[in-house]
PLY file of the C-alpha trace (Angstrom):
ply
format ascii 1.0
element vertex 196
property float x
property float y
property float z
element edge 195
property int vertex1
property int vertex2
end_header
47.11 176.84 104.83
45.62 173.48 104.33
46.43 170.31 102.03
44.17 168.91 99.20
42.36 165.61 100.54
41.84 162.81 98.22
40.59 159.21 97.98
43.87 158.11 97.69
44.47 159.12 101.49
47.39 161.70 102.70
50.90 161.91 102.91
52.59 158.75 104.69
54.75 160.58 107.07
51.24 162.94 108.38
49.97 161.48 111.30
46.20 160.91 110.53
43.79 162.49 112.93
40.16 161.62 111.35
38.88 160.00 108.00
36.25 160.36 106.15
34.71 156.45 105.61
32.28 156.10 103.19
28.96 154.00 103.27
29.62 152.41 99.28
32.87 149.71 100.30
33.46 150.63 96.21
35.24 154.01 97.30
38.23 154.51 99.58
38.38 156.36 102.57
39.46 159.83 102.85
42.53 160.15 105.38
42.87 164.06 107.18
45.98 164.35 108.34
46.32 168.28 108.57
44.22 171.07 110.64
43.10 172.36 107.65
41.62 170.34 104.62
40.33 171.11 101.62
37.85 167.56 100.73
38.20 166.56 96.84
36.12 163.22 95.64
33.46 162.08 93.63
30.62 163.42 94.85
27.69 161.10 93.05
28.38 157.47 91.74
27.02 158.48 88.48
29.97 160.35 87.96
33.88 159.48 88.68
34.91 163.16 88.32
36.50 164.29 91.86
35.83 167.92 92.92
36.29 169.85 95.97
32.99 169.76 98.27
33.85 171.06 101.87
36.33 172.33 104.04
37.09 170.56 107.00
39.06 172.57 110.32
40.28 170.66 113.43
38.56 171.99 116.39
40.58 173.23 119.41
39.35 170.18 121.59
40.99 167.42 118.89
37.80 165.24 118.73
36.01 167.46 116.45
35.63 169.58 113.44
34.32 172.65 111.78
32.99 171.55 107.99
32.30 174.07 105.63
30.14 172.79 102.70
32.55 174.45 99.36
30.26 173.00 96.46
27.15 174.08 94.85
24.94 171.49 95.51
23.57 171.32 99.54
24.91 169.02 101.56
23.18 166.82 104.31
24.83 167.02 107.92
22.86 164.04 110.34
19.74 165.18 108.28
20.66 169.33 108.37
20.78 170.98 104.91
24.39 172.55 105.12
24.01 175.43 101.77
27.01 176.29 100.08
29.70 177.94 101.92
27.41 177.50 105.13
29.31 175.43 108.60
28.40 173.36 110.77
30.17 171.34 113.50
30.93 167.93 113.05
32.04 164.90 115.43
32.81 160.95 115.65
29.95 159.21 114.02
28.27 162.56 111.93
26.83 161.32 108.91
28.16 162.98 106.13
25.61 162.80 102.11
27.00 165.35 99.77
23.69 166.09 97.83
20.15 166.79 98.76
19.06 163.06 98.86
20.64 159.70 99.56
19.96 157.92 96.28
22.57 159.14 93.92
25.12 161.07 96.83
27.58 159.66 98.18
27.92 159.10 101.64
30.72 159.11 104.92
30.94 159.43 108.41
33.26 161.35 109.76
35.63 159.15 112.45
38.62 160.37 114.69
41.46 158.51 115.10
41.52 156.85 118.48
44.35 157.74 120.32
44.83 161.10 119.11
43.15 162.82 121.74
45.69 161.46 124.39
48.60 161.71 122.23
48.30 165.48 121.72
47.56 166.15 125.47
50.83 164.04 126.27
52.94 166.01 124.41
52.23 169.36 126.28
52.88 168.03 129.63
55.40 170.94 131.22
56.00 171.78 134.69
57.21 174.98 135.42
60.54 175.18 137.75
58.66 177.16 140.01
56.45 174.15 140.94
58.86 171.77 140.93
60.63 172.96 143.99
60.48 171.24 147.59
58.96 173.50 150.20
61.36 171.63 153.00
64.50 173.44 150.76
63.16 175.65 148.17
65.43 173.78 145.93
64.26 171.94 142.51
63.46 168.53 143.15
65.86 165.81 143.25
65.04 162.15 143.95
61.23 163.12 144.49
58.58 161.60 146.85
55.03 162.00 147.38
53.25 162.21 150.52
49.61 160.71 150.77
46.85 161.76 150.81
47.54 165.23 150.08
49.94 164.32 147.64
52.87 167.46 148.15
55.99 166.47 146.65
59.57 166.67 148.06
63.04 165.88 147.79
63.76 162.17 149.09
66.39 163.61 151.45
64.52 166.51 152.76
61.56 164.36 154.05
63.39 161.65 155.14
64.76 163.78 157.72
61.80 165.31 158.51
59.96 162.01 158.53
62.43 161.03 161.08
62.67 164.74 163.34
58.68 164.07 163.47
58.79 160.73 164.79
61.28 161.63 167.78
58.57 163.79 168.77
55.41 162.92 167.94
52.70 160.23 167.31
51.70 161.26 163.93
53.92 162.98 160.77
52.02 165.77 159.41
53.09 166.91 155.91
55.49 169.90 155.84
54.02 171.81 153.48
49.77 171.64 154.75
50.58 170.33 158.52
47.80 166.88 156.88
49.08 163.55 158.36
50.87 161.87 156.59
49.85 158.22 155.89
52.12 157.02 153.47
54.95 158.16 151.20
56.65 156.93 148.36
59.02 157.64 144.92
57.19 159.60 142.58
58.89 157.92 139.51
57.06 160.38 137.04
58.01 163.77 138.60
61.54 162.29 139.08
61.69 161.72 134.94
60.25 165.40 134.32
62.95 166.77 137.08
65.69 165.34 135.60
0 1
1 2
2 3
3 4
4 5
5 6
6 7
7 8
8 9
9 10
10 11
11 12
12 13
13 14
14 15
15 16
16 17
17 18
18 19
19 20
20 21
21 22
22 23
23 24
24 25
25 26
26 27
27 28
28 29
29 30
30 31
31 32
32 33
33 34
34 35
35 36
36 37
37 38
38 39
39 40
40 41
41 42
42 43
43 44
44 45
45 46
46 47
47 48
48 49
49 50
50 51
51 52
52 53
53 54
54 55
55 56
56 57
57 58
58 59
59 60
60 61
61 62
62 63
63 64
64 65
65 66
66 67
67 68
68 69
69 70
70 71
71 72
72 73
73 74
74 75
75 76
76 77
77 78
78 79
79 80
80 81
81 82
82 83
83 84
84 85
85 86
86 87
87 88
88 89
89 90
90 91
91 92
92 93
93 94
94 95
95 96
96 97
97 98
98 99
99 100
100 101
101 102
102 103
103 104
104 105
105 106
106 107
107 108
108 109
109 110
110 111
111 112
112 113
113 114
114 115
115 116
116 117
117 118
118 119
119 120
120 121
121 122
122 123
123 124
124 125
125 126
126 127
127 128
128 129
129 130
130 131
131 132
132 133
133 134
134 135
135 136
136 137
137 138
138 139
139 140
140 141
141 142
142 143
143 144
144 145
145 146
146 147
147 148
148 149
149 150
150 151
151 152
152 153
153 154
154 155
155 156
156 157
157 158
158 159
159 160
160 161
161 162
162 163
163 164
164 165
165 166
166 167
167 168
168 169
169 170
170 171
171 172
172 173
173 174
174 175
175 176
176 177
177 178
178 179
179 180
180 181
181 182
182 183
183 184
184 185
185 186
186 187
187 188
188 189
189 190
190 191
191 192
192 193
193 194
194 195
């Protein structure tokens, strides 16, 4: 399930994904730092009671969010009346009023985290061992190069010697793998770090 979010921000060791920053500097910004959230704060500056208004879900994509309004009063989404329990999607920038009006509500705007994005994609990166083999050998890679511009990927070893079979007896070196010539090749430092 989710964690309770309050003005006092989340847990230090949660990585933060998206806050909630408000438009009144007087109240402190609302740090999500879990896919699921359960929103408590003052909801009017007459009043310094906090209470749970919404519900806010990390989307699939990372840059955005399902918010569903958990109060009694409506809330406004970038000028949409959002009733109780009702959703709505919500990204970078949406304005945020948790009342009907904008004179006694208070306001945010939702904001991702930059970097947070990238950081999740980076950490799925695989590469499954049955594309990571060299179609010279049909072994795994090991000390791997890249042939331009079709970029196909071999073992250092394996294409030097075809590299130098090819130029005994032809013009040109076409790629082993798609027969495309071959214009330059080099170390693919990258694929040699996932090989290893």
């Amino acid at each position: 399930m989710g964690e309770v979010g309050e003005c006092s921000g989340a847990k230090p060791s949660v990585d933060i994904w998206a806050k909630l920053v408000p438009s009144d500097t007087r109240y402190s910004e609302i740090d999500i730092g879990s896919n699921e959230v359960v929103v408590c704060s003052e909801i009017s500056s007459s009043s310094l009671e906090k209470h749970e208004w919404c519900k806010i879900t990390r989307n699939s994509n990372l840059d955005s969010a399902t918010m569903q309004n958990k109060c009694s009063n409506v809330i406004l989404v970038d000028g949409a009346v959002i009733q109780n329990e009702g959703v709505v999607d919500i990204k970078c920038g949406t304005e945020i009023i948790l009342g009907p009006d904008r004179e006694d509500y208070l306001s945010y705007r939702f904001k991702v985290m930059p970097g947070q994005k990238l950081c999740n994609q980076q950490l799925k990166i695989s590469v499954n061992a049955e594309h990571a083999k060299c179609s010279i050998c049909l072994n795994i890679w090991h000390d791997v190069v890249t042939a331009a511009p079709c970029l196909h990927n071999f073992c250092n070893g394996c294409f030097s010697e075809w590299l130098r079979r090819s130029q005994e007896n032809h013009l040109t070196v076409l790629c082993p793998q798609c027969r495309a010539v071959v214009q330059f090749a080099g170390r693919n430092h990258f694929l040699n770090n996932i090989s290893e």
